[in-house]
CHARMM-style PDB file with segment names, atoms N, HN, CA, C and O in Angstrom:
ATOM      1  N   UNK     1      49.476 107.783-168.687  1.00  0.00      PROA
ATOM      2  CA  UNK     1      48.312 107.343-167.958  1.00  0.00      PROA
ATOM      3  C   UNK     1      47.846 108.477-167.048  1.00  0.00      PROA
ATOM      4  O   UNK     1      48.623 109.281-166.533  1.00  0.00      PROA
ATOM      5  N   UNK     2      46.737 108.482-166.915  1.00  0.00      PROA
ATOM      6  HN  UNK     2      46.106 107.828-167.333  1.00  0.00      PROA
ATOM      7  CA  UNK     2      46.107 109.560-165.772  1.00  0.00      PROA
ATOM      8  C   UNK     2      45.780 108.863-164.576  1.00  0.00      PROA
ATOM      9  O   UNK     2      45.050 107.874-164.514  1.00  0.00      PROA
ATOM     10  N   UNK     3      46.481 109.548-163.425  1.00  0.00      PROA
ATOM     11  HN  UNK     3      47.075 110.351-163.476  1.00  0.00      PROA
ATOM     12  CA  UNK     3      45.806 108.745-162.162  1.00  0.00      PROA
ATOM     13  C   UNK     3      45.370 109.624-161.190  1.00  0.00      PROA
ATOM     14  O   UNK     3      45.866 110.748-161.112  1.00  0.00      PROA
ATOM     15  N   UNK     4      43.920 108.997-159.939  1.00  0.00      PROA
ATOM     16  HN  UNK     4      43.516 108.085-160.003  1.00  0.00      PROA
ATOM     17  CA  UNK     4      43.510 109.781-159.527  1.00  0.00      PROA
ATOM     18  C   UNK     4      43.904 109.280-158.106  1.00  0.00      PROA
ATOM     19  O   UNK     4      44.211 108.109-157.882  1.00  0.00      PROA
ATOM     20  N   UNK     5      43.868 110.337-157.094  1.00  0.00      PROA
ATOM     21  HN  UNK     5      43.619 111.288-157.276  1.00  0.00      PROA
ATOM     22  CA  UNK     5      44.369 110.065-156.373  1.00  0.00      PROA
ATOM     23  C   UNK     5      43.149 110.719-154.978  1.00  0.00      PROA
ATOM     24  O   UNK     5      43.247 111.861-154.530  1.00  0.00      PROA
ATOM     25  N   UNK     6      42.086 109.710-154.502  1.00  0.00      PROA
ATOM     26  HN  UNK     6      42.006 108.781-154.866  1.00  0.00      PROA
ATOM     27  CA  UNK     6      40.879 110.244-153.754  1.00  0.00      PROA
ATOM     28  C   UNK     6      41.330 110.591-152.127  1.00  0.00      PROA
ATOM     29  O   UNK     6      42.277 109.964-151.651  1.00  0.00      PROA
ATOM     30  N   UNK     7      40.773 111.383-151.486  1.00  0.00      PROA
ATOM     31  HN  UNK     7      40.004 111.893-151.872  1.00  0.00      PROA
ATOM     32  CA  UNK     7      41.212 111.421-149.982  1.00  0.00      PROA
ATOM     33  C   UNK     7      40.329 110.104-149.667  1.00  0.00      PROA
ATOM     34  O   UNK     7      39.331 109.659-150.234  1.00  0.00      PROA
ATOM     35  N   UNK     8      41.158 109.591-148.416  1.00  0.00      PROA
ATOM     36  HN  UNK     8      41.969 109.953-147.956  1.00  0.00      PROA
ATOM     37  CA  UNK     8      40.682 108.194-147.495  1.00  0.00      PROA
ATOM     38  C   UNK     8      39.064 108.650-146.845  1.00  0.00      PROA
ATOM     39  O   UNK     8      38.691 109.711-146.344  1.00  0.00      PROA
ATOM     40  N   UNK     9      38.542 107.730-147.027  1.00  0.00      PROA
ATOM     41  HN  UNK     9      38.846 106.869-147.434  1.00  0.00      PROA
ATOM     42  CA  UNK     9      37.189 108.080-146.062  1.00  0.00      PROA
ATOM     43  C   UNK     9      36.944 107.207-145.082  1.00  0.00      PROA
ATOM     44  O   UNK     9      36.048 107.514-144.295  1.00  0.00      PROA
ATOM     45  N   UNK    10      37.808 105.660-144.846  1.00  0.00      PROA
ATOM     46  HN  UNK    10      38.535 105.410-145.485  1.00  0.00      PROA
ATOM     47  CA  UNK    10      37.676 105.127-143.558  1.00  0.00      PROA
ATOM     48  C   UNK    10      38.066 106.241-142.533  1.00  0.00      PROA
ATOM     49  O   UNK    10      38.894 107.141-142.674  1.00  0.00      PROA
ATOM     50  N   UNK    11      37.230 105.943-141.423  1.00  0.00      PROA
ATOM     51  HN  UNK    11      36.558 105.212-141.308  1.00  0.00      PROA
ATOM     52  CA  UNK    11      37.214 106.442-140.085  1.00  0.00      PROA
ATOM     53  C   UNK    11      39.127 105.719-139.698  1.00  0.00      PROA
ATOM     54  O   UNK    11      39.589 104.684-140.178  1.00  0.00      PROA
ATOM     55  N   UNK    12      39.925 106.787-138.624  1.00  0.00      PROA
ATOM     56  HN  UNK    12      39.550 107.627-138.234  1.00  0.00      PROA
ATOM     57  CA  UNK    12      40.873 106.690-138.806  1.00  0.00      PROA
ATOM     58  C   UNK    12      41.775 106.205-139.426  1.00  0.00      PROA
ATOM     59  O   UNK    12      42.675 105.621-138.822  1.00  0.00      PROA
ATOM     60  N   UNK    13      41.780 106.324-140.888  1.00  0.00      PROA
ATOM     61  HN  UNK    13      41.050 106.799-141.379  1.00  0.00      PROA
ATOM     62  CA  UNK    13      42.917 105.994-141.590  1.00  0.00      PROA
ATOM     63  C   UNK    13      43.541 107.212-142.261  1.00  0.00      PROA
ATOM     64  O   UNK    13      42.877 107.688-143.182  1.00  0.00      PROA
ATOM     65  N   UNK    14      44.597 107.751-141.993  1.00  0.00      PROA
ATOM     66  HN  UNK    14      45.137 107.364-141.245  1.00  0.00      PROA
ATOM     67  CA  UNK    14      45.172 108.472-142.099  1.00  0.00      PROA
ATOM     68  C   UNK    14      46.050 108.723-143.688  1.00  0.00      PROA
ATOM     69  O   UNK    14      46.054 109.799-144.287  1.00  0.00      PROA
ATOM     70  N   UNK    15      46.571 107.792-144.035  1.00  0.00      PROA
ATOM     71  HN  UNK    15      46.569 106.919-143.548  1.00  0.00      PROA
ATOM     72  CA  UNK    15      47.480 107.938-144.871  1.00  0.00      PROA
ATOM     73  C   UNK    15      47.175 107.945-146.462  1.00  0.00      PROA
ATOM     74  O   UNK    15      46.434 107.176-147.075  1.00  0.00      PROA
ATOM     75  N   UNK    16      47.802 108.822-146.872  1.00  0.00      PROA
ATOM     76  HN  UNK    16      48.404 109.446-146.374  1.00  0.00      PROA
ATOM     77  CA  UNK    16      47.590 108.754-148.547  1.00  0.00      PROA
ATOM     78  C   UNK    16      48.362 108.116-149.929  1.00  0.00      PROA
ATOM     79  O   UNK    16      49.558 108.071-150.219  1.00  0.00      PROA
ATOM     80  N   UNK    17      47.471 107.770-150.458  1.00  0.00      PROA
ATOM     81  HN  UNK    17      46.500 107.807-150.223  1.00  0.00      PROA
ATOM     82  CA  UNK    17      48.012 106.620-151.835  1.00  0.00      PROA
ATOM     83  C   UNK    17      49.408 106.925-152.234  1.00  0.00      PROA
ATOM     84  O   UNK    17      50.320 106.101-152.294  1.00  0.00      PROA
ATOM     85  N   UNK    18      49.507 108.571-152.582  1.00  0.00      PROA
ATOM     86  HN  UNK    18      48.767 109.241-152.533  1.00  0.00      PROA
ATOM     87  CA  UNK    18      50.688 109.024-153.342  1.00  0.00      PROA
ATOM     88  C   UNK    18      51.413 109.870-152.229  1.00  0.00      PROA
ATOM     89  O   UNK    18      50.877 110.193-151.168  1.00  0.00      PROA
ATOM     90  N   UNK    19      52.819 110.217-152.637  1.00  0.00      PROA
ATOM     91  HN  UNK    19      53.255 109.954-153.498  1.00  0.00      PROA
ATOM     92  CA  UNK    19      53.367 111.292-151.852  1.00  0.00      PROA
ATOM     93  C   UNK    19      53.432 112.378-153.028  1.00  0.00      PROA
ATOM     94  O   UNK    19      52.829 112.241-154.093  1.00  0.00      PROA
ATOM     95  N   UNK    20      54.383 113.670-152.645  1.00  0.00      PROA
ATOM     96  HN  UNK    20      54.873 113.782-151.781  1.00  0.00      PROA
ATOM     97  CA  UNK    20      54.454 114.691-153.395  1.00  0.00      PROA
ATOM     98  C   UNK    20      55.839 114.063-154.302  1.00  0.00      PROA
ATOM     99  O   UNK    20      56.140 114.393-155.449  1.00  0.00      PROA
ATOM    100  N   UNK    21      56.477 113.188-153.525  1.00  0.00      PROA
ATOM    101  HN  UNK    21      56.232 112.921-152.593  1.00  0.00      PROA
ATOM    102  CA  UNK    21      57.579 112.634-154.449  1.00  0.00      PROA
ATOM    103  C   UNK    21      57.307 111.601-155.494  1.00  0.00      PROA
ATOM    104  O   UNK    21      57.833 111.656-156.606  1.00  0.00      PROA
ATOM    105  N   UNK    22      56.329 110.482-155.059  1.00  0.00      PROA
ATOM    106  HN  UNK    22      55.902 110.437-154.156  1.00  0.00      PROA
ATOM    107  CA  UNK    22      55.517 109.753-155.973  1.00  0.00      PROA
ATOM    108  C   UNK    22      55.254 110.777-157.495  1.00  0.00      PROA
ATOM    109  O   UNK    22      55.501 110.416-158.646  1.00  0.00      PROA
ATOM    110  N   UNK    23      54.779 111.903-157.125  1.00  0.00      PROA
ATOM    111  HN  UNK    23      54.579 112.197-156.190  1.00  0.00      PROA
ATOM    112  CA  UNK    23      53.780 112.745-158.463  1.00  0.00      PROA
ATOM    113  C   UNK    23      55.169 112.725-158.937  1.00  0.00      PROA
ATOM    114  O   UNK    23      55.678 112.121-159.881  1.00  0.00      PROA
ATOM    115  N   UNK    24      55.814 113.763-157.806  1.00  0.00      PROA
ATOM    116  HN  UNK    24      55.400 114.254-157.039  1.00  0.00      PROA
ATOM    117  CA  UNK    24      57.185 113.904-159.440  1.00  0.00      PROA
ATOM    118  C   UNK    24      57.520 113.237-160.319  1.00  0.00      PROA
ATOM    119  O   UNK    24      57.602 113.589-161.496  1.00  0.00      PROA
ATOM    120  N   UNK    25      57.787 112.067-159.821  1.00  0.00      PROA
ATOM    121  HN  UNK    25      57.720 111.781-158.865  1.00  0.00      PROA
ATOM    122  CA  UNK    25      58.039 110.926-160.618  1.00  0.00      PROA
ATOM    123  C   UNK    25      57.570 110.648-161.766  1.00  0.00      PROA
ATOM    124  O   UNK    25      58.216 110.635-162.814  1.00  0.00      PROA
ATOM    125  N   UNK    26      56.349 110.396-161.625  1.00  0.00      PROA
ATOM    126  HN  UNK    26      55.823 110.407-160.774  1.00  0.00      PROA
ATOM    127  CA  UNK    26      55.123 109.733-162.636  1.00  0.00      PROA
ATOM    128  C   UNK    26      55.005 110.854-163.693  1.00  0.00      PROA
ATOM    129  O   UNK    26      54.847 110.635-164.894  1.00  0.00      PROA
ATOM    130  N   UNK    27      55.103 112.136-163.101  1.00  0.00      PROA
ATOM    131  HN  UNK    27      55.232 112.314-162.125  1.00  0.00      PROA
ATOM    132  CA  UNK    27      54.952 113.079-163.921  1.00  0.00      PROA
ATOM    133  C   UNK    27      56.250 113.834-165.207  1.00  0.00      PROA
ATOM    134  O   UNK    27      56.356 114.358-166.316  1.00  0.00      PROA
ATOM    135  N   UNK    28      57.086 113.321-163.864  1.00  0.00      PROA
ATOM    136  HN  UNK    28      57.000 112.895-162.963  1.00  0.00      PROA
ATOM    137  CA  UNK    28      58.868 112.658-164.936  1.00  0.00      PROA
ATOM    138  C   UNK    28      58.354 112.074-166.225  1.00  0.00      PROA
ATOM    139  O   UNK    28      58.602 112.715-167.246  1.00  0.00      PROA
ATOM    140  N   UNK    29      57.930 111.375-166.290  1.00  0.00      PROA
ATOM    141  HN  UNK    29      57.729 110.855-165.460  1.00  0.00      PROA
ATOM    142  CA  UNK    29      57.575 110.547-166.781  1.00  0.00      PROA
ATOM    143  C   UNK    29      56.611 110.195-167.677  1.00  0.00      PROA
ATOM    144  O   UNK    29      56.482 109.182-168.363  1.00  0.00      PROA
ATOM    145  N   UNK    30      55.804 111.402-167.547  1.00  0.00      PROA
ATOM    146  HN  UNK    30      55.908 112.226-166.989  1.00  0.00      PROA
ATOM    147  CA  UNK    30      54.962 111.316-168.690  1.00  0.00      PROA
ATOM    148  C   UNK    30      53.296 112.080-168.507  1.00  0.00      PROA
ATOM    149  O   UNK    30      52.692 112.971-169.104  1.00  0.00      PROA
ATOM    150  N   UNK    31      52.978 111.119-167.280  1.00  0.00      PROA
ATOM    151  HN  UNK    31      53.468 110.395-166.795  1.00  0.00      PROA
ATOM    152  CA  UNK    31      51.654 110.708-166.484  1.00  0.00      PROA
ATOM    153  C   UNK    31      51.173 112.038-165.972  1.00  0.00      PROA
ATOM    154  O   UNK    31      51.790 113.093-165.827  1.00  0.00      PROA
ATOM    155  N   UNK    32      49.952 111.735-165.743  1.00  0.00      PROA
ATOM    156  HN  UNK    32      49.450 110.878-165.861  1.00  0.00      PROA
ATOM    157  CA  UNK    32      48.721 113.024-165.359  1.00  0.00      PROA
ATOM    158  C   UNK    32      48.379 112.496-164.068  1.00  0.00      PROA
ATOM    159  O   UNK    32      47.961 111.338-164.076  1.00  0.00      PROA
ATOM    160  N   UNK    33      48.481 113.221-162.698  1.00  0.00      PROA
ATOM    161  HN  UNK    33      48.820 114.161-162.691  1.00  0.00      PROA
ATOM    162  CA  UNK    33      47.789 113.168-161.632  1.00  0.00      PROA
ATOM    163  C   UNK    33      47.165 113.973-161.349  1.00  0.00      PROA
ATOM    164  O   UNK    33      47.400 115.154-161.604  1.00  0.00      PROA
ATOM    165  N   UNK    34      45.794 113.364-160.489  1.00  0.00      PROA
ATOM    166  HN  UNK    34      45.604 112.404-160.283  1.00  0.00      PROA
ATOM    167  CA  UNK    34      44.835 114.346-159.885  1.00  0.00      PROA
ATOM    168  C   UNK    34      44.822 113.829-158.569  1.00  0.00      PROA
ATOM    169  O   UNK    34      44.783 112.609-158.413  1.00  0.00      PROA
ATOM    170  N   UNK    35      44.851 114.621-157.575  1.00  0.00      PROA
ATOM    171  HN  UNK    35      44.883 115.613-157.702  1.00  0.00      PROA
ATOM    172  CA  UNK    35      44.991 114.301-156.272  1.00  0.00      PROA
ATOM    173  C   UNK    35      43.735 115.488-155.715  1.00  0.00      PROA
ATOM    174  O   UNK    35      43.686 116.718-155.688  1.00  0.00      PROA
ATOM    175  N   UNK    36      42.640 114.189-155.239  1.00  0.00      PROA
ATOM    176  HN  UNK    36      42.680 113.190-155.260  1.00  0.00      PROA
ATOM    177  CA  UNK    36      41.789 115.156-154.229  1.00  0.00      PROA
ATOM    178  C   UNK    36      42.127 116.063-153.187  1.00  0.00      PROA
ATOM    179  O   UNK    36      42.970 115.790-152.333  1.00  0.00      PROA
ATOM    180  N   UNK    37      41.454 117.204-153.234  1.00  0.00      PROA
ATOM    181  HN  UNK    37      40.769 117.426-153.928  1.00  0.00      PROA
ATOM    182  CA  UNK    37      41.807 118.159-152.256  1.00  0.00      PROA
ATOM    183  C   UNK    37      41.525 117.935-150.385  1.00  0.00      PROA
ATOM    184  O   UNK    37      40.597 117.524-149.688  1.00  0.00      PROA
ATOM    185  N   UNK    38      42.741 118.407-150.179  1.00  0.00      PROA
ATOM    186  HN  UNK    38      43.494 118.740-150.746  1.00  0.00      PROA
ATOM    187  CA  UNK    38      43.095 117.808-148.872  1.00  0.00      PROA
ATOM    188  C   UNK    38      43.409 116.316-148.836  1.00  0.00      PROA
ATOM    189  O   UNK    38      43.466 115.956-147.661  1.00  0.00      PROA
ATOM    190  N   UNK    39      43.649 115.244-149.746  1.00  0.00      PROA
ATOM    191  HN  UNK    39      43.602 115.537-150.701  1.00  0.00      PROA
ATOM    192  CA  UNK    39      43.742 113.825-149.494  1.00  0.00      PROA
ATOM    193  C   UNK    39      45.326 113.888-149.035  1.00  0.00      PROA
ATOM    194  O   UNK    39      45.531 113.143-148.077  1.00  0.00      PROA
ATOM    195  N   UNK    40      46.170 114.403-149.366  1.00  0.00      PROA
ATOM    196  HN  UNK    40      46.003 115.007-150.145  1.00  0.00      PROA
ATOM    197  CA  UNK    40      47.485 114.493-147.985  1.00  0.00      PROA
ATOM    198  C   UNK    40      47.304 114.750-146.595  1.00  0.00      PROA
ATOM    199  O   UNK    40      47.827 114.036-145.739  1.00  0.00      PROA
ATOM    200  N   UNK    41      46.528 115.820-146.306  1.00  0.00      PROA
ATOM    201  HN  UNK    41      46.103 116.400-147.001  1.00  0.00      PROA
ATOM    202  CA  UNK    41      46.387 116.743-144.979  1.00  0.00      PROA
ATOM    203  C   UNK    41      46.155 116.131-143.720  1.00  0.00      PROA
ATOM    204  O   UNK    41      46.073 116.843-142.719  1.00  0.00      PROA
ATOM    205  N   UNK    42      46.051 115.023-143.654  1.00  0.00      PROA
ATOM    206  HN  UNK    42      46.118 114.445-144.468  1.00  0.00      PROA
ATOM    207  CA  UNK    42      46.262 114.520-142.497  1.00  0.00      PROA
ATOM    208  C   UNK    42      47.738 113.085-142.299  1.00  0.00      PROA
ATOM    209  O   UNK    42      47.919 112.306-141.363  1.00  0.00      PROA
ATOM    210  N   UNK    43      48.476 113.242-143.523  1.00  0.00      PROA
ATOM    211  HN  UNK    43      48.329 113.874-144.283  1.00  0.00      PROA
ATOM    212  CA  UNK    43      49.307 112.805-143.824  1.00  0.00      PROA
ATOM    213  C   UNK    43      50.705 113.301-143.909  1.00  0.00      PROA
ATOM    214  O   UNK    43      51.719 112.620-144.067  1.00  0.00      PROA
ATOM    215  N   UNK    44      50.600 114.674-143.770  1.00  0.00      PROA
ATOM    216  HN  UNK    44      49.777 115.227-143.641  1.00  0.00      PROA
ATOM    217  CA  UNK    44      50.983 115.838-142.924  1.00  0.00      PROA
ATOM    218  C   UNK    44      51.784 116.505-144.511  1.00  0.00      PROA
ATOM    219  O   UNK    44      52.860 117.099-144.435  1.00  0.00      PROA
ATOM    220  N   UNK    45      51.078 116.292-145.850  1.00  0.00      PROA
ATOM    221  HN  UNK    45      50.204 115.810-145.911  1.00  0.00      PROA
ATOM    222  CA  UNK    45      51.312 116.978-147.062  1.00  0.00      PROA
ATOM    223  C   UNK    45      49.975 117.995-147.570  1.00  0.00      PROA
ATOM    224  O   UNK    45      48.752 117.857-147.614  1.00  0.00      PROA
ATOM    225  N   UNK    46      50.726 118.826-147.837  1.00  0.00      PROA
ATOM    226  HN  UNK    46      51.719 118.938-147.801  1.00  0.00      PROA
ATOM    227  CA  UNK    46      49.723 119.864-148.114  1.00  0.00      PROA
ATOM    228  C   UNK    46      49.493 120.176-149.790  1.00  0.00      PROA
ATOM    229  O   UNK    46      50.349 120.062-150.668  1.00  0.00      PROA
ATOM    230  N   UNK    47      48.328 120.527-149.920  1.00  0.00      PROA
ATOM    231  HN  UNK    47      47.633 120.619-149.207  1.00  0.00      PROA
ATOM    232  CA  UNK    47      48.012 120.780-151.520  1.00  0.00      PROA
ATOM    233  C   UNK    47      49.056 121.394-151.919  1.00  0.00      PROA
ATOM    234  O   UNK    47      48.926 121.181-153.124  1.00  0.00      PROA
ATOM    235  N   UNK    48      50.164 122.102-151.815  1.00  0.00      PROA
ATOM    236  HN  UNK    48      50.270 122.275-150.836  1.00  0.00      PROA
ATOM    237  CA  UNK    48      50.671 122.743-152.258  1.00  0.00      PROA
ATOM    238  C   UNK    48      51.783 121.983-152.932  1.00  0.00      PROA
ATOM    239  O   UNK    48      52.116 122.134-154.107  1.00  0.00      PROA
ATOM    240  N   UNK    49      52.492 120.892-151.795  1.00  0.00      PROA
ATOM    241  HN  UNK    49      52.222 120.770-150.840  1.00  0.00      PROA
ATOM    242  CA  UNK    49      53.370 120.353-152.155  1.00  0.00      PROA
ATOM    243  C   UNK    49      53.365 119.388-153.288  1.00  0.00      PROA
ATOM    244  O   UNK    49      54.300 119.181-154.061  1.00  0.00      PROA
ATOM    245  N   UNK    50      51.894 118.679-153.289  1.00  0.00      PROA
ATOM    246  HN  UNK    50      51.134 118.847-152.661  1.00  0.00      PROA
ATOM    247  CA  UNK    50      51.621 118.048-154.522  1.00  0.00      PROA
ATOM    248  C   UNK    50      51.515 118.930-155.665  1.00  0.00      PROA
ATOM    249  O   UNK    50      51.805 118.535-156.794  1.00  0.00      PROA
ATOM    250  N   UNK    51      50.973 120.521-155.342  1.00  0.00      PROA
ATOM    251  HN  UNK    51      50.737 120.843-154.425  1.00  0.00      PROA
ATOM    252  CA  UNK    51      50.948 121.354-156.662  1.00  0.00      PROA
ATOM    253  C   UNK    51      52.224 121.404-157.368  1.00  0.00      PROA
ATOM    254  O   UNK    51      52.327 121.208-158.579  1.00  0.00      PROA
ATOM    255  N   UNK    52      53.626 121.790-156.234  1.00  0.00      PROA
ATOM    256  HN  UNK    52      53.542 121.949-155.250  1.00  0.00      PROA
ATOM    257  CA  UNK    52      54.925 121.961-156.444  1.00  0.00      PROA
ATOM    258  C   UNK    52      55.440 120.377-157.841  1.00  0.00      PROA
ATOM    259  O   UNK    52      55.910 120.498-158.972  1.00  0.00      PROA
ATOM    260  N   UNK    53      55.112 119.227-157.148  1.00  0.00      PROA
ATOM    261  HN  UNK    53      54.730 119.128-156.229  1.00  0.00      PROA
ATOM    262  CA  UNK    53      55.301 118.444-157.736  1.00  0.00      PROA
ATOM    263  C   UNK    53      54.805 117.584-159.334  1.00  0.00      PROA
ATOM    264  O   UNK    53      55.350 116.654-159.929  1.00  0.00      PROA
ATOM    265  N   UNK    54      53.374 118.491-159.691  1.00  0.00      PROA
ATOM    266  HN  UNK    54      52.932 119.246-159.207  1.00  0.00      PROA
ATOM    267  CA  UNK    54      53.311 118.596-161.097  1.00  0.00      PROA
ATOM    268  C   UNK    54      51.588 117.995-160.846  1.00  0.00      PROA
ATOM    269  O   UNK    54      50.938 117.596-161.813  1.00  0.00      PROA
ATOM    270  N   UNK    55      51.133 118.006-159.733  1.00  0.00      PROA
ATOM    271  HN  UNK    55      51.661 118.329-158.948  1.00  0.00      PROA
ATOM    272  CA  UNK    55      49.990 117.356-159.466  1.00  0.00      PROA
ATOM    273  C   UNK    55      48.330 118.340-159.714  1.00  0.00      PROA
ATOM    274  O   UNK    55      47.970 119.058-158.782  1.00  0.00      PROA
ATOM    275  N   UNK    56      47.706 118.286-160.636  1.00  0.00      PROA
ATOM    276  HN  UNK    56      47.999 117.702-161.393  1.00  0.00      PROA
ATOM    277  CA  UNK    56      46.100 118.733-160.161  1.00  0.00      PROA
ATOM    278  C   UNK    56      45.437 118.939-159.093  1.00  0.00      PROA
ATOM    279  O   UNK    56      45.719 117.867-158.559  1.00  0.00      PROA
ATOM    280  N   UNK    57      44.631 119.571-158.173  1.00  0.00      PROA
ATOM    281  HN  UNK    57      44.402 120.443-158.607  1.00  0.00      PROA
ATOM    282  CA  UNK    57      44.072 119.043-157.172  1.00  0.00      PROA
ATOM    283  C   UNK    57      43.073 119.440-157.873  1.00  0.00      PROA
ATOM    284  O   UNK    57      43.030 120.420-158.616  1.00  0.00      PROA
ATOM    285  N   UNK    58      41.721 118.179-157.493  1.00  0.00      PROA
ATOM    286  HN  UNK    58      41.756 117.383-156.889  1.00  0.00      PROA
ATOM    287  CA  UNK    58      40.263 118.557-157.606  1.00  0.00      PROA
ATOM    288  C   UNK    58      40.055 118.454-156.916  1.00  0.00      PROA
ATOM    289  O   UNK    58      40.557 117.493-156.334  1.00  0.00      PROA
ATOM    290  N   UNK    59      38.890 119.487-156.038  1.00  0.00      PROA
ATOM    291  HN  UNK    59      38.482 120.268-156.510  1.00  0.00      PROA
ATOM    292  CA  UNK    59      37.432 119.102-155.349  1.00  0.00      PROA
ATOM    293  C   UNK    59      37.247 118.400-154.802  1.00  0.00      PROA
ATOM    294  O   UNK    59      37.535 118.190-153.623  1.00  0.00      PROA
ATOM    295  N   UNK    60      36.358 117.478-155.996  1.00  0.00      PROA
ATOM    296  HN  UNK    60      36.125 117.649-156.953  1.00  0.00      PROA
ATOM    297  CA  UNK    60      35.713 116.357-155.179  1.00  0.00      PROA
ATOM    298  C   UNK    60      36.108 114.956-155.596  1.00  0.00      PROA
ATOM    299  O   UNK    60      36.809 114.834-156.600  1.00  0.00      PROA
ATOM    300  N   UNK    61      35.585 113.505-154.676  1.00  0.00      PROA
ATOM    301  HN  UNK    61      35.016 113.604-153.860  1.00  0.00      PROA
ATOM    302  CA  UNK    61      36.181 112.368-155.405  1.00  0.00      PROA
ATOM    303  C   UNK    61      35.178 112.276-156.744  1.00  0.00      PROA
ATOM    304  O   UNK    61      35.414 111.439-157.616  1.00  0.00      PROA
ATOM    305  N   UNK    62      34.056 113.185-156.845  1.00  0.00      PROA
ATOM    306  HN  UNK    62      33.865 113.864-156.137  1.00  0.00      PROA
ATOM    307  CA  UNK    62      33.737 112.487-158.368  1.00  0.00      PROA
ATOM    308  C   UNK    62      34.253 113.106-159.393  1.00  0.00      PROA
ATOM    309  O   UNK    62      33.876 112.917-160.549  1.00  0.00      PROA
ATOM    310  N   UNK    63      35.191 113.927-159.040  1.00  0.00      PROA
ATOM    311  HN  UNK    63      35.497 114.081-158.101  1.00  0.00      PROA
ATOM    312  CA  UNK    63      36.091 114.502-160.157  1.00  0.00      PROA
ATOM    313  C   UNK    63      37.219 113.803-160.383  1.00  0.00      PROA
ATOM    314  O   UNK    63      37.735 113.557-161.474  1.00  0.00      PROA
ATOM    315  N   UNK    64      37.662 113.422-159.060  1.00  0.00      PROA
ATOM    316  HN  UNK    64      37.242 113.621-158.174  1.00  0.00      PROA
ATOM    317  CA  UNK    64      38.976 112.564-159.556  1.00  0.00      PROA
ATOM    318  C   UNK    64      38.241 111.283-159.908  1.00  0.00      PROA
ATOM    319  O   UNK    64      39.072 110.834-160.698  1.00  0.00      PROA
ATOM    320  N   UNK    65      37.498 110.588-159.889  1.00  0.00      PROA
ATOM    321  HN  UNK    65      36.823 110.952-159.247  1.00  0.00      PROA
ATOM    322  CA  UNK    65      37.113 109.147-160.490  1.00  0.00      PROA
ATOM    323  C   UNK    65      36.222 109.617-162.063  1.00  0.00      PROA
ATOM    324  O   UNK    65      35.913 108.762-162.893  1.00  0.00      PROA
ATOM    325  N   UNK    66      35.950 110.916-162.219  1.00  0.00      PROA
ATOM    326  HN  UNK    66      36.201 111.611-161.546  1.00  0.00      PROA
ATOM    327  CA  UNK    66      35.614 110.974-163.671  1.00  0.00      PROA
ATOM    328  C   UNK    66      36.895 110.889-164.706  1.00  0.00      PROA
ATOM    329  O   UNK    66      37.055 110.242-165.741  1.00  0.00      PROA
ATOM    330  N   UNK    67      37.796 111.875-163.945  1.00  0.00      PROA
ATOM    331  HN  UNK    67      37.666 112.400-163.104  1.00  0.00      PROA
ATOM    332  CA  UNK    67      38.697 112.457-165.034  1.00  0.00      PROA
ATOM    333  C   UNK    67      40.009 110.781-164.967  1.00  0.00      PROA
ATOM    334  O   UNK    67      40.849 110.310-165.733  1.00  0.00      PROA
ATOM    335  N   UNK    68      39.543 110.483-163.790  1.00  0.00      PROA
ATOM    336  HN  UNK    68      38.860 110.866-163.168  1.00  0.00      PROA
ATOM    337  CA  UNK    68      41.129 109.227-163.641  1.00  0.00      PROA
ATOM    338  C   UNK    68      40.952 107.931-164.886  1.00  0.00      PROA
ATOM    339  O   UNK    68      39.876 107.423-165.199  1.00  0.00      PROA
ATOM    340  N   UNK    69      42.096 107.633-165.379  1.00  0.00      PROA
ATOM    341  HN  UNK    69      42.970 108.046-165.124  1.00  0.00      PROA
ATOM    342  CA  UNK    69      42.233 106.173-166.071  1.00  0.00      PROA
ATOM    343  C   UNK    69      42.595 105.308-164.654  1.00  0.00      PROA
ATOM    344  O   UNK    69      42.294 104.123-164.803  1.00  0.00      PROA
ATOM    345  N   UNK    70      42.995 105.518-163.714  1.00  0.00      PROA
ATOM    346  HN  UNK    70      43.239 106.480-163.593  1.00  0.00      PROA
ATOM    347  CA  UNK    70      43.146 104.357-162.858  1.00  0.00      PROA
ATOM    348  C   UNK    70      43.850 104.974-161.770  1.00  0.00      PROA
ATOM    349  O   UNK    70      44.871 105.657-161.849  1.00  0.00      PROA
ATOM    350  N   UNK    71      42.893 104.518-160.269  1.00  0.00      PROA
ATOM    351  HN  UNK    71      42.063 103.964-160.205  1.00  0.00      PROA
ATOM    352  CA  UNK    71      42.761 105.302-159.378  1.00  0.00      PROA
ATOM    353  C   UNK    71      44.023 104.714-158.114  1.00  0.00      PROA
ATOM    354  O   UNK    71      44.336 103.547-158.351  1.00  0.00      PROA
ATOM    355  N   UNK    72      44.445 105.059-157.397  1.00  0.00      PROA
ATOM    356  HN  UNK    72      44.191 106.006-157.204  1.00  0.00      PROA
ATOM    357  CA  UNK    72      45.202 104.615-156.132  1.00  0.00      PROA
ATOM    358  C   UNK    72      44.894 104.831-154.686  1.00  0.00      PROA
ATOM    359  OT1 UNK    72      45.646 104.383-153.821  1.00  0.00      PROA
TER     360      UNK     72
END
């Protein structure tokens, strides 16, 4: 499955869908993540760590809601 993973846009909400340990997993496993750029960074995970963990970052959210089968 491919999943996308958008940064939050409510006004203070901080936290993000996936962790960098979440991707490993999924990606264990089979699965395609895309995680919008910066959607950790105030969650105190950085693009990198999701890169480390097998994750995409795109851009923008209409990249991750084009390319996603089902979003978090």
């Amino acid at each position: 499955m491919i999943l996308g993973v958008p940064k939050e846009i409510k006004n203070n909400e901080n936290r993000v869908a996936m962790t960098p340990a979440g991707v490993m997993e999924l990606v264990k496993f089979g699965h395609t993540v895309y995680i919008q750029k910066d959607a950790g960074f105030n969650s105190g995970f950085a693009d990198a760590e999701f890169i480390a963990a097998g994750a995409t970052i795109l851009e923008t959210i209409e990249e991750v809601y084009n390319k996603a089968e089902m979003i978090v």
